[in-house]
Every structure is written in C-alpha cells, then in structure tokens.
C-alpha positions in Angstrom: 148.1 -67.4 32.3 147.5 -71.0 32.2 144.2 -72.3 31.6 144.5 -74.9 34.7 144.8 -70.9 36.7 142.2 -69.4 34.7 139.6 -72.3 35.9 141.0 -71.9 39.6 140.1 -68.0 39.5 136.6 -68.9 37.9 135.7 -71.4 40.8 137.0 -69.2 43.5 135.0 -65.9 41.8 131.9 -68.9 42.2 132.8 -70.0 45.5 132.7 -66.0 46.6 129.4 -65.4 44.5 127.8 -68.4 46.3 128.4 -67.1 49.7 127.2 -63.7 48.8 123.8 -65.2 47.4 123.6 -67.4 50.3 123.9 -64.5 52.5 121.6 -62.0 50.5 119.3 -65.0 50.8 119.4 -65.5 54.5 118.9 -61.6 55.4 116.1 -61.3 52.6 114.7 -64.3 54.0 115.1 -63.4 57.9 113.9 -60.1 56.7 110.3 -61.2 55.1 109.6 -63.6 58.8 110.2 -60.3 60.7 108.3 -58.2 58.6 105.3 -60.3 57.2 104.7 -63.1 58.3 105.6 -62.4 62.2 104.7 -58.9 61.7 101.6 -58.8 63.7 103.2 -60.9 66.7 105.7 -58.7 66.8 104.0 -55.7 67.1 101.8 -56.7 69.3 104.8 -57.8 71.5 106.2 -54.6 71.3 103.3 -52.7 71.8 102.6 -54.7 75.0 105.2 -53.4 76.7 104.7 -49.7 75.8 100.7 -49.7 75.6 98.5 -51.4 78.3 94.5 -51.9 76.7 91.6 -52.1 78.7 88.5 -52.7 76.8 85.2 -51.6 78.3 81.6 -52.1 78.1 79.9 -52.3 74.0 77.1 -49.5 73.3 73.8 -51.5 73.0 71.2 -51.0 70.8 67.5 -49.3 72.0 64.8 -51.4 72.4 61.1 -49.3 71.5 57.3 -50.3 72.2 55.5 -50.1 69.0 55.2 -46.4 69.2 58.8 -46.3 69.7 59.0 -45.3 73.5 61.7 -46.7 74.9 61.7 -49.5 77.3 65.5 -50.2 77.2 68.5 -47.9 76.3 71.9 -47.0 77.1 72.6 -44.1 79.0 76.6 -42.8 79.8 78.0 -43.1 83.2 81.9 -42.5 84.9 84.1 -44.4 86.3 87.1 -44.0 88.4 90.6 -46.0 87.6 93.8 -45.7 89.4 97.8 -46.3 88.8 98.4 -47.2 92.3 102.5 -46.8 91.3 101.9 -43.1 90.8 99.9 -42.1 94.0 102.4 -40.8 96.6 99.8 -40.1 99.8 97.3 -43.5 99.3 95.9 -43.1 103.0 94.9 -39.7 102.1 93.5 -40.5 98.5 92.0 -43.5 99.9 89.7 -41.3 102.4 88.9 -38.6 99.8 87.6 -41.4 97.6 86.0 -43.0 100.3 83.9 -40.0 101.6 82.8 -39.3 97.4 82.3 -42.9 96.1 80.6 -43.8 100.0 82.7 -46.7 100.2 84.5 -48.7 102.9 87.8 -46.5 103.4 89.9 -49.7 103.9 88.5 -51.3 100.6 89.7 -48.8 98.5 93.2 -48.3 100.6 93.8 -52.1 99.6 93.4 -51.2 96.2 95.9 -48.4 95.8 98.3 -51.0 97.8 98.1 -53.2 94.5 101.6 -53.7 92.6 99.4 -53.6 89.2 100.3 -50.8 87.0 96.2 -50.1 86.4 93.0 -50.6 88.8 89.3 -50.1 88.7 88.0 -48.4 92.0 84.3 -48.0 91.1 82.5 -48.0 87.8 79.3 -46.8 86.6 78.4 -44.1 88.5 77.1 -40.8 88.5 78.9 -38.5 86.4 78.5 -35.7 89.1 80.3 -38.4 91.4 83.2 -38.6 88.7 83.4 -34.5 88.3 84.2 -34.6 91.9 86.7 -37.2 91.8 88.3 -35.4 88.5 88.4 -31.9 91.2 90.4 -34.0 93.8 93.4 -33.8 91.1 95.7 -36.4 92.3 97.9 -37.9 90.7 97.2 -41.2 89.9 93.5 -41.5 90.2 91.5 -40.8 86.8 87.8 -40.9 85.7 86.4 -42.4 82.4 82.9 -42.3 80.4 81.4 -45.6 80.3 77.5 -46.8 79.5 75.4 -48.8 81.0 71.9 -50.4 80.5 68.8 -48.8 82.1 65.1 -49.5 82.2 62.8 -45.8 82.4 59.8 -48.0 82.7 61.1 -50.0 85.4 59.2 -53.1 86.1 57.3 -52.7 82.7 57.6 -55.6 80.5 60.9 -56.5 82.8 60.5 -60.5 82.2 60.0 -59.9 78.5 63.0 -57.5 78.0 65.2 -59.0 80.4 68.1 -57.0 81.7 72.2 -57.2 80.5 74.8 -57.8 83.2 77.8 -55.4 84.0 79.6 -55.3 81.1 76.2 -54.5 79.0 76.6 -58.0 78.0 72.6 -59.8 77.5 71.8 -61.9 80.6 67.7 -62.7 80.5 64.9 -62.1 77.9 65.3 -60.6 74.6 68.4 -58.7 75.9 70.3 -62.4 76.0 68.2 -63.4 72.9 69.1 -60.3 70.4 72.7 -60.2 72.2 74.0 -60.2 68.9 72.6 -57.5 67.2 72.1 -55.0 70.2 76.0 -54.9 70.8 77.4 -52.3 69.3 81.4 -51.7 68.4 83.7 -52.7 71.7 85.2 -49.7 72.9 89.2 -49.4 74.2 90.9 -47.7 76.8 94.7 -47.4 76.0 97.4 -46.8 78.3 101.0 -45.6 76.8 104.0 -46.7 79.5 107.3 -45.8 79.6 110.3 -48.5 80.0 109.9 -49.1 83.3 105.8 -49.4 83.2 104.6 -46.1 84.5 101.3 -44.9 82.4 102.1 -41.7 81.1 99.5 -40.7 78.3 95.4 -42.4 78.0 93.4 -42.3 75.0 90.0 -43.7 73.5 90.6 -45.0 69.7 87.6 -44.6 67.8 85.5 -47.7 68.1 85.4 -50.4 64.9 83.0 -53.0 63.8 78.8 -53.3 63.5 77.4 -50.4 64.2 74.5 -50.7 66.9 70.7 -52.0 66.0 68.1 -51.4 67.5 64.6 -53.4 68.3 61.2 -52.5 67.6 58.4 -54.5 69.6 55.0 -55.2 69.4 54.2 -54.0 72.6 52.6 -51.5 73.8 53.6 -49.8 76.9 50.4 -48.1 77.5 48.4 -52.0 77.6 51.6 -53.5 79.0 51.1 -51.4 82.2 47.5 -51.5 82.3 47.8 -55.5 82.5 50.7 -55.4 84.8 48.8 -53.0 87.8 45.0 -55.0 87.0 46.9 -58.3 87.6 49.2 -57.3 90.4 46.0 -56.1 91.9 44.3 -59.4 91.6 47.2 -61.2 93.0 47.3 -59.3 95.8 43.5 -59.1 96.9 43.3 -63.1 96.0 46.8 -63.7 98.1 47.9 -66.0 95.3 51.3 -66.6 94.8 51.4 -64.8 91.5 50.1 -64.8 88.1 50.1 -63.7 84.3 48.1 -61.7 81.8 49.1 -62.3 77.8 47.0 -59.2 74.9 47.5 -60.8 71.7 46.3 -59.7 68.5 44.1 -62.6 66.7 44.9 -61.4 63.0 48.5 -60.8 62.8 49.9 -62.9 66.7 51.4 -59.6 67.7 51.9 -59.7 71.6 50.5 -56.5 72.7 51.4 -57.3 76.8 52.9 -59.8 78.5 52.6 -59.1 82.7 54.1 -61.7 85.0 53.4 -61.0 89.0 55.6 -61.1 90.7 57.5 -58.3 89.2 61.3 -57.1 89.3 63.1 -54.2 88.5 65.8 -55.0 85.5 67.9 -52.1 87.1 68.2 -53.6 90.0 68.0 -57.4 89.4 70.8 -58.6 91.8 68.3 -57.8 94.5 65.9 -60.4 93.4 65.8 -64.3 93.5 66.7 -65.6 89.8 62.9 -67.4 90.1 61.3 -63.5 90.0 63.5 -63.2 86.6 61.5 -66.2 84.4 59.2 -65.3 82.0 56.5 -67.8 83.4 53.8 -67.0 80.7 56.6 -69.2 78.3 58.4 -71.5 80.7 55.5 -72.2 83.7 53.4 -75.5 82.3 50.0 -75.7 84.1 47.0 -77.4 83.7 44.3 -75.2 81.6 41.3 -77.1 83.5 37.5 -75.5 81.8 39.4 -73.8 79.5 39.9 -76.8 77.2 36.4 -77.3 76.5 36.3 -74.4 74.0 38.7 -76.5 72.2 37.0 -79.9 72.7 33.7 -78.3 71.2 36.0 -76.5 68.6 37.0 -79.9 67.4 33.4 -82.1 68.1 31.8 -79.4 66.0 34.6 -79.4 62.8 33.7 -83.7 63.2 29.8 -82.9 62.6 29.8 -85.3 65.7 27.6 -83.0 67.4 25.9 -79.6 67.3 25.7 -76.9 69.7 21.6 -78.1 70.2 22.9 -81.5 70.6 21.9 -83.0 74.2 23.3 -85.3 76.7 22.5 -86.9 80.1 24.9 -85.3 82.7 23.8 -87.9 85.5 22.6 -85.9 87.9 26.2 -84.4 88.9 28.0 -88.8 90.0 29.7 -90.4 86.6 31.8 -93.5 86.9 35.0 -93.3 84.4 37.7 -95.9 84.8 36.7 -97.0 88.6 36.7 -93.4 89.3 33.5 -91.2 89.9 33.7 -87.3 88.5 31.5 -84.7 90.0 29.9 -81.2 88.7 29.7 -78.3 90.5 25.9 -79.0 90.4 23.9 -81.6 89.3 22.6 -81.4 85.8 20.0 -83.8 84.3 20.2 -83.1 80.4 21.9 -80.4 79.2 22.6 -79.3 75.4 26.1 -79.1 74.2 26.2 -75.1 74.4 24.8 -75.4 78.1 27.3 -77.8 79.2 29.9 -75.2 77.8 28.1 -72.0 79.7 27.4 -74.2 82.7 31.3 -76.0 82.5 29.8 -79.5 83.2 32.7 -81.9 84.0 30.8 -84.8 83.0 29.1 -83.6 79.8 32.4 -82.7 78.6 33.2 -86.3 79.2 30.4 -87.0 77.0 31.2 -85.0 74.3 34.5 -86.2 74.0 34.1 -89.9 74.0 31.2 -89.1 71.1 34.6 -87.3 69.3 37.2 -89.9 70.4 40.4 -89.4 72.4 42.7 -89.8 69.8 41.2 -87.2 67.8 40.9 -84.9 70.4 44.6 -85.0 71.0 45.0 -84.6 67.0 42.9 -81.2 67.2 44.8 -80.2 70.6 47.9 -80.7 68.6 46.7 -78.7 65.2 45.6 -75.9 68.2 49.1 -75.8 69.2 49.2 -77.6 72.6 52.3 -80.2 73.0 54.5 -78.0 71.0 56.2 -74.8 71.1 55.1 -71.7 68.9 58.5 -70.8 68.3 58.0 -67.2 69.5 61.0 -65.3 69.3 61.9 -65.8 73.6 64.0 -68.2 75.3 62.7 -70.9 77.5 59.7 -71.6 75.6 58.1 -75.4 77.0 56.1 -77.3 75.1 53.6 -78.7 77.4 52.4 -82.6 77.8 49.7 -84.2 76.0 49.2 -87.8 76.8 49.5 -90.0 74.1 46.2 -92.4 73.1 48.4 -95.6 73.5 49.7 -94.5 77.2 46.0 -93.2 78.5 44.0 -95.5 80.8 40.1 -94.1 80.6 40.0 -91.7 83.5 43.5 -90.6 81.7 41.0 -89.8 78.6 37.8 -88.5 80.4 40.0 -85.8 82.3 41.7 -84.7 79.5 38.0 -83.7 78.2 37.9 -81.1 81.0 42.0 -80.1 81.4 43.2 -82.3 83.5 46.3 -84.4 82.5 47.7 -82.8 80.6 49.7 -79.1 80.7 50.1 -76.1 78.6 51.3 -72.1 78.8 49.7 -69.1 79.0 51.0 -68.6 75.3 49.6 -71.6 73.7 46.5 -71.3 75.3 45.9 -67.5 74.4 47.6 -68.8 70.9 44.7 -71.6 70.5 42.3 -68.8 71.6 43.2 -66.5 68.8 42.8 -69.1 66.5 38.8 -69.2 67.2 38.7 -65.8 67.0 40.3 -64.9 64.0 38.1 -67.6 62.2 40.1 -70.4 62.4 43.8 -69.9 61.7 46.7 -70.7 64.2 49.0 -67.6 64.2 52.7 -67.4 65.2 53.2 -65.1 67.7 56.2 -62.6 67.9 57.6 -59.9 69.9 59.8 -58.3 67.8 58.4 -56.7 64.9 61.5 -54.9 63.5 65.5 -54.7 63.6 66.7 -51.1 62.7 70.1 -49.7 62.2 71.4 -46.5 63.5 70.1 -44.4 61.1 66.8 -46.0 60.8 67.3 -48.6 58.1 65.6 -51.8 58.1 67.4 -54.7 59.0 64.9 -57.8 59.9 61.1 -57.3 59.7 58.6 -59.9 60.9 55.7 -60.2 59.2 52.2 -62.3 60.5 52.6 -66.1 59.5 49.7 -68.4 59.4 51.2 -71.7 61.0 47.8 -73.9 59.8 44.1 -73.6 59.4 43.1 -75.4 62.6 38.8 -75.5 62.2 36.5 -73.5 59.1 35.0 -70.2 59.6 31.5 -71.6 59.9 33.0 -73.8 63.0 34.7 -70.8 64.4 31.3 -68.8 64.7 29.6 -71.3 66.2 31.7 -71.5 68.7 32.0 -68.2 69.4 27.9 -67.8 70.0 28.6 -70.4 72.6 32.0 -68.8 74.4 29.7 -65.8 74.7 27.0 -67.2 76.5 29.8 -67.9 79.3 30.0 -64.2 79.7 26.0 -64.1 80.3 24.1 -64.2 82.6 23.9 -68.2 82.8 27.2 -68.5 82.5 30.5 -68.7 85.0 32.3 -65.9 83.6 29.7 -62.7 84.6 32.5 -60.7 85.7 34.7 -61.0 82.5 31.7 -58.7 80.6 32.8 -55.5 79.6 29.9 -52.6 78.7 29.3 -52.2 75.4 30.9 -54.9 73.7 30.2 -58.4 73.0 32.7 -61.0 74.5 33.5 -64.3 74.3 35.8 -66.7 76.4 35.7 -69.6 78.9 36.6 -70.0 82.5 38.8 -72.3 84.0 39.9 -73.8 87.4 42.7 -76.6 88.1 43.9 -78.3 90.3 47.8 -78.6 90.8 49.8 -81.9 91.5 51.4 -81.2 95.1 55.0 -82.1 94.4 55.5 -84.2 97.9 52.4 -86.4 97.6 52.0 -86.6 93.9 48.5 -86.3 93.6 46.0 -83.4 93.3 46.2 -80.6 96.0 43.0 -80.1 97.2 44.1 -76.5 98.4 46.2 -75.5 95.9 44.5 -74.2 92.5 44.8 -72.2 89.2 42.4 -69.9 88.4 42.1 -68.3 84.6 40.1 -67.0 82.0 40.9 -66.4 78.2 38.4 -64.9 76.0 38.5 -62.0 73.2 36.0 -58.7 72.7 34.8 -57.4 70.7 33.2 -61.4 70.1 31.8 -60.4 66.3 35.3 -58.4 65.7 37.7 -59.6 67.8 40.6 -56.7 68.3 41.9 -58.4 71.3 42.4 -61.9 72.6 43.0 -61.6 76.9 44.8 -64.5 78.9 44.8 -64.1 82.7 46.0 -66.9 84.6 46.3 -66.7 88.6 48.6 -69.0 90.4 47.0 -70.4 94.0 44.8 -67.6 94.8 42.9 -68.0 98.5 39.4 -68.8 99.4 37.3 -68.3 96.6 39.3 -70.2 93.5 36.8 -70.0 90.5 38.3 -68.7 87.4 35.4 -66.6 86.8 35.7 -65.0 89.8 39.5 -64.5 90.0 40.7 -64.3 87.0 37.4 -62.7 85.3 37.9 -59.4 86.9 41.1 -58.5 85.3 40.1 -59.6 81.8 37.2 -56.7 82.1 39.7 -54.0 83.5 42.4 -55.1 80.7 39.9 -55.5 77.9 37.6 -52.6 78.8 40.2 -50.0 79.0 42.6 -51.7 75.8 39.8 -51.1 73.4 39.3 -47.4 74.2 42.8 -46.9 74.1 43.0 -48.8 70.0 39.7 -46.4 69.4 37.3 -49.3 69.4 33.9 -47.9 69.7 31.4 -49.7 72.0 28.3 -50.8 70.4 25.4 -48.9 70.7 22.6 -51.3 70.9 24.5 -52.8 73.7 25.0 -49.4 75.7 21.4 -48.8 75.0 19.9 -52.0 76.0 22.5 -51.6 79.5 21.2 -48.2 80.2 17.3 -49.7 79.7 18.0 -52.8 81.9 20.4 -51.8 84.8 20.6 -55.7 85.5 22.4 -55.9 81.7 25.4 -54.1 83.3 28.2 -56.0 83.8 28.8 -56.4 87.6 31.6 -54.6 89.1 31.5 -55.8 93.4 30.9 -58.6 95.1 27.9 -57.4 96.7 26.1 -56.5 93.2 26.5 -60.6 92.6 25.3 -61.2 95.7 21.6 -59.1 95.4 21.5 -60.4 91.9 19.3 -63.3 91.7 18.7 -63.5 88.2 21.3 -66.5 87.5 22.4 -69.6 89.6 25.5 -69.6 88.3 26.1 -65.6 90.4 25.9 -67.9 93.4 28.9 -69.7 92.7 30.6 -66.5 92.4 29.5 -65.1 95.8 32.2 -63.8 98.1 30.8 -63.3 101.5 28.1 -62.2 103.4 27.7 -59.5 106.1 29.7 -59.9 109.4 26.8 -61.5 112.5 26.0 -64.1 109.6 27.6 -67.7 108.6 29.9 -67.2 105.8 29.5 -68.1 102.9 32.3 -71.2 102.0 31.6 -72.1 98.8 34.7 -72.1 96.3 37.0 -72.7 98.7 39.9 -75.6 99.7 39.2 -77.1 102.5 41.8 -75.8 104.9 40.6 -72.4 104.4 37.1 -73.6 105.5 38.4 -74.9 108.3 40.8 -71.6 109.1 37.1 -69.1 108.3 35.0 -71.6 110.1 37.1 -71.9 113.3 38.1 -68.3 113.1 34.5 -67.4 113.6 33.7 -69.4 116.5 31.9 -72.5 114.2 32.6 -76.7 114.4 33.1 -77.6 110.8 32.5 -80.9 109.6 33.6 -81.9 106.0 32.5 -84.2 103.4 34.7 -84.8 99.7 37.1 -83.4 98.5 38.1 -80.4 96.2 36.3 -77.2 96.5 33.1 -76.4 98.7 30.1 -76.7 96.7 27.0 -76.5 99.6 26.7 -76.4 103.4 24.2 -77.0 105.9 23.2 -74.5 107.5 22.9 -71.6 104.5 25.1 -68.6 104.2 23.6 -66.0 105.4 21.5 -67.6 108.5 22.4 -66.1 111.9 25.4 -66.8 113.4 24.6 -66.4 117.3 22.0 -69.6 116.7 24.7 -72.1 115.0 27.4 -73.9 116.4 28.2 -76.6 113.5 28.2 -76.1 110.1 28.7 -79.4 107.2 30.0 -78.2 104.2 30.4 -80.4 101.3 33.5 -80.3 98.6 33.5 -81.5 94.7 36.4 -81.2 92.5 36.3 -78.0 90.4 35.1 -77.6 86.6 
C-alpha cells in the first residue's frame, strides 16, 4: 500500500474519531444540563403536573405570663376542601354542607361549580364540625387538620399581645413584632393527579425548617387583670372615653401590666374598629399636666437651686407670664417648695422653674426620658414633644413648668417615675423576658439595663418625702393611699387641644396619677391615665381611685407585708384611713384640699359644680331647674350660692372656672 493511501486511511479513521467525540461530547454535555444544572426546574415541572401543593397555616410559638400561663397559643382545628371535578350530585352535597358548616346553600353550590381541580369550602372550624363532614362520605369533599391562634384570657393584655391574622401570620403587638421567631416550620398539603388532573392520593410531608419558639413575658396575668377590670371600672363610672394603667417594676423596668380601655377580644378582632387595636399606653402622646412637677423639683433640687423648705410668693392665685395671666385652683400667699408640690400650685411651679431655668429643665426632662422613645421591645412607640429653648416664647416656658406644651406616654411618664423611685436610675423597660425553644432551651434572655443615672440618691429621697405628702391629708391625691403602706406620687390634670379650634378645650381633660408604694421600698410603680372623663376631672379624684385598688391588691398578691406602725396608727385614728366613697370626703373636714375632691351632695340641695367643664355645669345646673351664670374658663373652682344650701330658695347660681393644676 502506498504511503499517499496509508495517510488517506489515517485522516478518514480521524475524520470518523472526530465525529464520534463530537457526538459523545454533545450527549454528555446535553446530559449534565438535564441532570444538574436544570435538574431542579425540571422536576419541579414534572412534578407540577402530577402533584398539586397547597401549603397551610405555620404552627406558632406559645406566648407565657411570667409564671408561664398562657396568654397566646395554638390550638388544632379542621377544615373542609373539595375537588369539585369529582363530586357527581353538587346540589345535594351542596345542601348537606350547608346545613353542617351553617352556610348560605348557594355559596357553597358556586364553589363545587368551579372548573379548579382543588377548593377551600370553610376552614378552621370545629373538629366535631369536620367529623361530620368526614361521615357524609362523598366523594370529592375532604377534611384536613389545621391550627389556629387563640387567646384563653380573652381581652387580657389583648393590645400588648396583639392577635395573627388567618394564616397564623403576626398582624398587631408582639405577635407582628416576634413574627419571626413564633412561626414555626410551614406545613404542605400535597395532592398526586393523574394525566388528565383528577386528585387521586393526599398526604402531609413532614414539616422542615426552625422549629417553633416560644415567648416568655414579664407580665403577670393575675396584675394584668386586676388593672384591666379597676380601670374599665373607672372609665365607665367617669364616662370618659377610655384610658390606661402601666405596673412597672422600678429595679429591673419589667412591665408587670399594661391595660388599655377600651378593650378587644384578639379572637375576634375583625369585629372591632382597627382604633380599639392600638396599644395607646406607647402610641397615644398627651399632655402629663401636675405630673411634671415631680420632675421639675427632681431636677431644681439635683441644681441645689432650691430646697424643699425653700419659699416663694404664689401671688395670691393671678400671675402675669408672657401677656398671659395663670391661675391656681386657690389662692396661695407663700408657700414652701414641698407645699407647692402637695398643693400643685400652677404658679409656684412657674417660680421654681424660672429659679432652675428653661433650658435646663428641658435637659433633665430629656435625661428623664421625655422627647425620646425607651426603645421597649413594641411597635409604635412615639416619642413625645418637648419644645426646644430657642422656639419657646415665655408663656411657652412657664407652662411647660406645670405640663402644658409639651406631650409624653403613659410609658415614659411611668419610666421617669421609676427612676425616682429606684434612687435615681432610668431603666429600659421590656416585655419579653425570655425566647425558649421547643424543648425549653434558652434562646434570647433580656436582662435589666440601666439607660443613665438621671439625679443622686440623696435627691431621689427627698423627693420622695415630698410625693408622699401628695398622698396626705394636705394633699390632692387622698384617694391614691393604700392602708398600710407608705406611697408616694403626684396628681395631674390637662387640658387637650381640641383639633377644630386649635386651642385648649375647656371640656375636654386628662386625668392621671403615677406614684409607687411601698414609698421607702418601692415594689411597684402605678400609672393610670383617664382620657376625657365627665364632671368632676381632677386626677386625684379620677385616676387616684384605681391606683389604690391596683396597688393595694398587687402588693398582697407579690407577699409585701403592710407596715405595722401604719396599720396600728389607722386602727387608732379612724380619720388615718384612706378614704374609700365619696361621701367619707365629703364629712371629712380635716383638709381643704378633700373639698376639691367632693362629688355631690344630697338630692333637695344645689350641687356641688366644682371640677367640672363648663358645659356640664350648664347641663347639671339646667337639669335641676337652676339659671347658671359663668365667669373664666377651665374648670369650676367656687360658686355663689354654696353647695349644699337649699335648692327650693335659689333660682341662680354664679360659678366661677380657673384652668386646672
């Protein structure tokens, strides 16, 4: 053989070899896309045609009170699915279903109707409902086990907790906040179909992913639902439009309670206005009023500006600020620093803050928290408005001595509170004290954080020796007292801007009191705050009340003993009680200050109108036959003839109004 045929052979045994590669290479190539790198496409395109996934409702985790009782958890439910292409006789399924499930028998006919090869006709129900479904056997129609969210304690700590939606997803409070790590694995319903679509097998794969958590608060549901029924009672007999009630503890910021009225049940919240969901003791600003004067002495007494023996003229009840005169309740001639606290003189305040100065007053109400949020673990937190000392005319200043012009929370307040109790520290407050796993392990803990020393100790006890004298007998807060222990705290009563007219209502108030008991060991720091309560607005009176109940039964239920120097010295001197009814304030003359709090006399005698707004003088006074003539503005501080004096001899009665302390 030639070597010219020898090299022909070779190239065409090359030219063959090439085309085999190149072959081998194509299929090994076309064979890798198919099986790796498109494998999961492909499968899932396959798969969609024989197996149809429905994926239902996560587990959720359990949320506990501190003694672990639980105040959310998931419980198991059925529902019923159909394959409408399988059901031969839908009028007649449609009416069984209808008569089990008590729905509309045309509703569920339009279902079955549907060309889709899978259908929801009601979910989370009963399980006895789904057992009777399950009896009907017909083809077609098929029940599942499904969870959903429920609430034993009802309306107990609702706007705290919040509620999750219909696929147990978190919608409000710290169900929306800890979303994440109360949703447990998803679970899957999966259909298998033949070729031409028709379900013919179901099955529930065993759920992957995190395993459920569960939450661990710090409140207690015993407190919780003894502040939620003492300030839905005080809301109801004041006809206010609603209210709040914070229990805090001063050494570590736990949140004991948190009551908001008006209430709502979580398993049921479609059926309420999305305003009855908010959590108003973090996102409802007000304006603290007499309350702010613990602070303002707080800070005058850290400055060494003044002490609590320290005296100032209080002109006689008429001060000129700015172009603008502010009134007291009463007039006062001198009057020491600790009286004008006890007595909640407007213009001694005013006093005592332009010795301190504004702009350090607004330095201290920002180291006490106020104009910023305390970053407790909720959503919707507000910060609250503090004018700044370049933007605040005088009057802007002298009302910020006494809480007007400027807004704050239930929290903060109850928050700055705290920090004079606890001896001068500014706690963060929290909610959730743990994250758990299934089995118990700990996930997150919170521990007490100390945002900033806000005043010393030595400041803190003076101040609280004055705060308790508010709760004597001289003081406005009478009511708040609780037998047996020593308390301490400060009244307060606002005005609110009316949102047409932009000024101050001069019928619309809040009323509220914070203090803490026991005063030489505080356990407990108490914020009540009621939102436009009727007639008779004082803080002390209102809010007061509910502070006692809270307080009084809080600290038997922690084990705090009572002191017994105080129950003896109560059962010596009956008057030492604290007073319970209207009627004791009424026959006790002992203090001036119990005649502000007065809330009527007997029927056949002129009423008594102090405390009240002016249309509701006007509304008693004409509802009783009387011509009322009126003089200021704010609430009624005197009236000519007395309470008390015989009706049948008076046709007029002049009542005169000053704006609230």
């Amino acid at each position: 053989m030639k070597v010219k045929e020898k090299k022909w052979i070779r190239f065409r045994i090359y030219v063959v070899a090439a085309f085999f590669l190149l072959g081998f290479g194509t299929i090994f190539t076309r064979a890798y896309q198919l099986q790796v790198i498109e494998r999961d496409s492909l499968r899932d395109t396959a798969e969609s045609g024989i197996i149809g996934t429905t994926k239902l409702p996560p587990e959720r985790g359990t949320i506990y009170d501190r003694e672990k009782n639980e105040l959310a958890l998931t419980v198991q439910v059925g529902s019923v699915f159909a394959h409408p292409g399988q059901i031969k006789e839908k009028s007649k399924a449609a009416r069984e279903l209808a008569r089990i499930l008590s729905e509309k028998e045309p509703a569920i006919f339009a279902l079955l109707k549907s060309d889709r090869s899978f259908i929801w006709i009601k979910r989370k129900i009963p399980p006895t409902l789904t057992q009777q479904v399950a009896d009907l056997k017909i083809d077609g129609i098929g029940v599942t086990t499904e969870v959903r969210r429920y609430y034993p304690g009802r309306e107990i700590a609702a706007h705290l907790i919040g509620f999750a939606g219909a696929d147990n997803q978190g919608l409000e409070g710290l169900e929306k906040k800890y979303d994440g790590p109360l949703t447990g694995p998803q679970h899957r319903l999966v259909r298998m179909r033949d070729a031409l679509g028709r379900p013919f097998a179901i099955n529930r794969p065993a759920p992957s992913g995190q395993g459920t958590h569960h939450l661990i608060l710090t409140i207690d549901k015993a407190i919780q639902y003894k502040a939620q029924q003492s300030l839905r009672t005080a809301v109801t007999k004041a006809r206010a439009k609603g209210g709040h009630c914070l229990v805090v503890d001063p050494e570590t910021g736990e949140i004991l309670a948190m009551a908001v009225v008006p209430e709502f049940n979580p398993n049921q919240f479609s059926k309420y206005k999305p305003d009855q969901w908010r959590n108003r003791t973090v996102t409802d600003c007000f304006e603290p009023g007499s309350t702010i004067k613990a602070f303002l002495l707080s800070a005058a007494l850290e400055e060494s500006v003044v002490t609590p023996h320290s005296e100032f003229y209080c002109e006689d009840g008429e001060y000129t600020v700015g172009g603008r005169v502010v009134h007291d309740t009463h007039k006062h001639g001198k009057l020491s620093v600790s009286d004008i606290i006890v007595r909640s003189s407007n213009i001694g305040a005013i006093k005592i803050g332009q010795t301190l100065g504004y702009a350090k007053f607004c330095n201290y109400l920002n180291q006490f928290g106020f104009g910023r949020k305390t970053e407790v673990d909720l959503l919707g937190e507000r910060e609250g408005f503090i004018r700044e000392p370049r933007e605040a005319k005088k009057i802007d200043q002298a009302t910020l001595f006494f809480g007007q012009g400027m807004t704050t929370t239930s929290l903060q307040l109850t928050m700055a509170m705290a920090a004079i109790a606890n001896g001068g520290e500014l706690m963060r407050p929290f909610v959730v004290k743990k994250i758990v796993d299934e089995s118990g392990r700990l996930i997150k803990e919170t521990r007490p954080k100390v945002v900033r020393r806000v005043i010393s100790v030595n400041t803190a006890k003076k101040v609280i020796a004055v705060l308790e004298g508010v709760v004597g007998s001289e003081g406005t807060a009478v009511k708040a007292a609780i037998y047996g222990f020593r308390v301490a705290g400060k009244t307060g009563t606002s005005q609110k801007v009316d949102p047409e007219t932009k000024r101050y209502s001069m019928s619309k108030y809040v009323a509220s009191f914070v203090g803490f008991a026991p005063a030489d060991r505080p356990r407990l720091v108490i914020s009540v705050v009621i939102d436009e309560p009727k007639g008779v607005a004082y803080g002390g009176l209102v809010a007061g009340p509910v502070f006692r109940e809270v307080g009084s039964w809080s600290l038997n239920h922690l084990r705090v003993n009572p002191q017994s120097d105080l129950l003896a010295m109560s059962e010596a001197k009956p008057e030492n009680r604290p007073l319970d009814t209207f009627q004791d304030v009424t026959k006790n003359p002992a203090s001036p200050a119990l005649a502000e709090i007065a809330d009527q006399l007997q029927e056949g005698l002129v009423p008594d109108f102090r405390g009240m707004g002016m249309r509701e003088v006007l509304k008693k006074g004409r509802s009783v036959g009387l011509e009322v003539f009126l003089e200021g503005s704010g609430l009624a501080v005197n009236q000519i003839p007395d309470a008390g004096s015989p009706i049948d001899s008076v046709r007029t009665v002049k009542v005169s109004f000053n704006p609230p302390g």
